[in-house]
N, C-alpha and C positions, 0 to 999 in steps of 0.2 A: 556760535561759530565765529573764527575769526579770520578775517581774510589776509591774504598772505602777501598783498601787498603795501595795504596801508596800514596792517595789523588793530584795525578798529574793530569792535563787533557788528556781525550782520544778521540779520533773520535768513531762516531759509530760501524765502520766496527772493531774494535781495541776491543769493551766492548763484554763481558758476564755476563746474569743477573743470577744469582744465587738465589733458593727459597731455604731459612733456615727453615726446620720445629719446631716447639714449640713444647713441650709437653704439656704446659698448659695454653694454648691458641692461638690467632692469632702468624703465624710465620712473615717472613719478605723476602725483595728481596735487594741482593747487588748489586749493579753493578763494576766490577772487569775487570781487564787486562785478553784477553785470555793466554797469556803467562803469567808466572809464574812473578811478580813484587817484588819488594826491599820494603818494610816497612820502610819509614822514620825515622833518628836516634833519631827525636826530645823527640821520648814520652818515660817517664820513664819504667822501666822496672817494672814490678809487683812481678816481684821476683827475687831480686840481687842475683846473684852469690856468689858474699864475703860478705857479711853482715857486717856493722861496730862492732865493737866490744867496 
């Protein structure tokens, strides 16, 4: 299994499924680290800090 936030693999006993509700329709289930995980550096960020100018 691989969790959906750090995208690393986890054992069973290691995941929590998490249900996301939708407001405007079907929600969803993640599956996540029970401990609190690292977010991998690879993806860019959505909102730079310094902005090129």
């Amino acid at each position: 299994m691989i969790c959906d936030r750090c995208e690393q693999l986890m054992r069973p006993d290691e995941a929590e499924q998490i249900y996301i509700d939708a407001a405007s329709g079907a929600g969803g289930t993640v599956n996540v680290h029970r401990m609190l995980c690292a977010r991998p550096r690879t993806h860019p960020q959505s909102h730079p800090q310094h902005p090129a100018r």
